[in-house]
N, C-alpha and C positions, 0 to 999 in steps of 0.2 A: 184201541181206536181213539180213546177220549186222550190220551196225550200225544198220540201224534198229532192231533189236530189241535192242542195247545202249543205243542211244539213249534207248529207251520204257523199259527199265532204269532205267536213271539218272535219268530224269523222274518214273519213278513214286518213286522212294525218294527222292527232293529234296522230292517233294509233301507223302509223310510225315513229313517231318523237319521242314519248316514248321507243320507244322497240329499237331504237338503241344505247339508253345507257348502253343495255344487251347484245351488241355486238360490235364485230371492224372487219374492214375489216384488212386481216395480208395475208402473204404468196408471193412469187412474183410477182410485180404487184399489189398486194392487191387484187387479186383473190379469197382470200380464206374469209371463214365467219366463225369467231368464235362466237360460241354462248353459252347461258345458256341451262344446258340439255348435251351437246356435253362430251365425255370422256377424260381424259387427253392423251391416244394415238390419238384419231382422231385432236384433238388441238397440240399436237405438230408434226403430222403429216404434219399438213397442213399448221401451223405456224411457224415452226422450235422450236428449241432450246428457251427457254424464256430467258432474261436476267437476272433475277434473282428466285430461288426460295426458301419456306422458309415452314419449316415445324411448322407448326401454332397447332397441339394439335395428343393425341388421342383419339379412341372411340373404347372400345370392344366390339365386337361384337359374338357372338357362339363361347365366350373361347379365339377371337385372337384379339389383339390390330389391328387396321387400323388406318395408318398415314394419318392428315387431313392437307392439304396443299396451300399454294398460291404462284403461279407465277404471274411474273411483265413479263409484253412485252412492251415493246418500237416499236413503228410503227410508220415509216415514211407516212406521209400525206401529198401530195403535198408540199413537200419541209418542212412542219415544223413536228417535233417530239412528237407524242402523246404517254402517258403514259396510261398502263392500269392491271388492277388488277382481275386477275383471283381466285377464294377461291374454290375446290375444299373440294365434302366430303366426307366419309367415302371411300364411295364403288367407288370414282373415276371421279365420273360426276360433270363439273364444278355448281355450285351453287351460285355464284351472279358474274357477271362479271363490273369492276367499273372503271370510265373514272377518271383517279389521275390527271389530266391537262397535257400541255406542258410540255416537256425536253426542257431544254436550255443547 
């Protein structure tokens, strides 16, 4: 009983250690959680303004072009500068979110 439940331990803190590469904390304070899934109004809602964004392709869709896009945020993290990469697709909801390393 006592290693299965080491076991489910360790599984569960593994799960979170992967799935925060598909998020950042951003917003004042670092309050806010962007994640994979989320829309780009609710992400700059709650993140602000990205520092850069860039329009990466399109895809038609029922007749109309939709712009496919990636925003960069820069987040302060306990005093050092984390770089991160938003891809955003067609219809709007972010679709891979990617830790780019420290700003210096």
């Amino acid at each position: 009983m006592g290693r299965i439940f080491i076991l489910m331990s360790v599984l569960f803190f593994l799960c979170g250690t992967f799935s925060s590469s598909h998020a950042f904390r951003c917003g004042e304070g670092n309050k806010m959680l962007a994640t994979e899934g989320m829309k780009k109004y609710q992400i700059e809602k709650d993140c602000g303004q990205p520092y850069a964004k860039e329009i990466i392709g399109y895809d038609k869709k029922f007749g109309k072009y939709r712009i496919i896009e990636e925003w960069v945020y820069i987040i302060d993290e306990n005093g050092r500068q984390q770089m991160y990469l938003i891809e955003f697709d067609r219809d709007g909801y972010a679709r891979r979110i990617e830790w780019l390393g420290r700003q210096n």
